[in-house]
C-alpha positions in Angstrom: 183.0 149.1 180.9 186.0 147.6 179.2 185.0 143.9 177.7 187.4 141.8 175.2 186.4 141.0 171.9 186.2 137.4 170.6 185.9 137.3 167.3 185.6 134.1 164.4 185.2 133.2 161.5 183.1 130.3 160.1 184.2 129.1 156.2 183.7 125.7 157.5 184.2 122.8 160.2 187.8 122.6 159.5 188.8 126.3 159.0 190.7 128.2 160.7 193.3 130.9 160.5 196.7 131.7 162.2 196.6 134.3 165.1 200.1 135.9 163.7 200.4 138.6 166.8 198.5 140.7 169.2 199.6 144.0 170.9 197.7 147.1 172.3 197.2 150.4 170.4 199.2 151.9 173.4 202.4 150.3 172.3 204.4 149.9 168.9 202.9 147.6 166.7 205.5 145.0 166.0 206.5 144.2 162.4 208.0 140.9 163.4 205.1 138.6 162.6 205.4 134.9 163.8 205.6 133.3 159.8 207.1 130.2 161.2 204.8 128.3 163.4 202.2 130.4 164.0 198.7 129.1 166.2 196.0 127.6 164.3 192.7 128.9 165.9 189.0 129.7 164.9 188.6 132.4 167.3 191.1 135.3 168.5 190.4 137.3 172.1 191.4 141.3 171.5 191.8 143.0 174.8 190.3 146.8 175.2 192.3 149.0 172.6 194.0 145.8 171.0 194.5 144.7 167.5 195.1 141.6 166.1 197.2 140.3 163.0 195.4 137.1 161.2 196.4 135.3 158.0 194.0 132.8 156.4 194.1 131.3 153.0 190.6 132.2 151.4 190.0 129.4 148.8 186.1 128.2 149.8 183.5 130.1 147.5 181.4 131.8 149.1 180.2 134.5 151.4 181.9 134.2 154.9 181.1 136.1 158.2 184.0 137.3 160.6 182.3 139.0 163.5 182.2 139.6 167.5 180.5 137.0 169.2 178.9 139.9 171.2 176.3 140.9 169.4 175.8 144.5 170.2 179.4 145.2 168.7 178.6 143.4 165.8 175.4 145.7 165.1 178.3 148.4 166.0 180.4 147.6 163.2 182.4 144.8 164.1 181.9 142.3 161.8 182.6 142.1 158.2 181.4 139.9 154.6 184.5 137.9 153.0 183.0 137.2 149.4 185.7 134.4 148.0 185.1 132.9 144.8 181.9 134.1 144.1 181.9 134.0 140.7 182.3 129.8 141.3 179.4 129.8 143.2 176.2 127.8 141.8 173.1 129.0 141.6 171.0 127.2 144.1 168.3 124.8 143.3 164.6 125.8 143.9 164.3 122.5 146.0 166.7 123.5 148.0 164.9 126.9 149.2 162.1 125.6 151.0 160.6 122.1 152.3 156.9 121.2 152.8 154.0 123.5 152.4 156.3 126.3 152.0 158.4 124.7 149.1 154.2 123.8 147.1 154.0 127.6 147.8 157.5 128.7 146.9 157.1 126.8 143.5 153.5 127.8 142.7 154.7 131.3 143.2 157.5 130.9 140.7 155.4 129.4 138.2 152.9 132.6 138.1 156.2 134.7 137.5 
């Protein structure tokens, strides 16, 4: 069964990245890219056999997923890790680990350490 692909990316409520082409792998891959005005999405569909071009301006530390929304194909290796910045990144406070009885636990455990 042939399915399309929807893929995102999530750096944040406001991000998003410009869908600079799509084709098939059955055609020639265009080299004219649409730099102009290009569409700012969050998500791109890629048919059966398809590619598509993306351009995003990585400038958020952190660790950022860009995966198929169907999960199966992300198990199947369609997904990937952006690491931006990750030498910015903080480390983060014990507080903010765990809440409650877990967080008393969390912390007692630390202190035996």
């Amino acid at each position: 069964m042939l399915v399309k692909y929807i893929l995102g990316i999530y750096m944040d409520m406001i991000f998003g990245f410009w869908d600079m082409e799509k084709g098939s792998l059955l055609k020639k891959m265009r080299r004219n890219f649409n730099l102009k005005n290009p569409p700012l999405r969050n998500t791109a569909v890629v048919f059966p056999y398809g590619w598509t071009a993306l351009r995003f301006v990585a400038d958020n530390p952190g660790a950022w997923a860009f995966h198929c929304h169907i999960e199966p194909h992300f198990h199947m290796g369609m997904g990937v890790i952006f690491a931006e910045g990750v030498h910015r990144v903080k480390k983060i406070p014990n507080q903010a680990l765990a809440c409650g009885l877990a967080e008393k636990m969390f912390l007692m455990n630390n202190e035996h350490n």
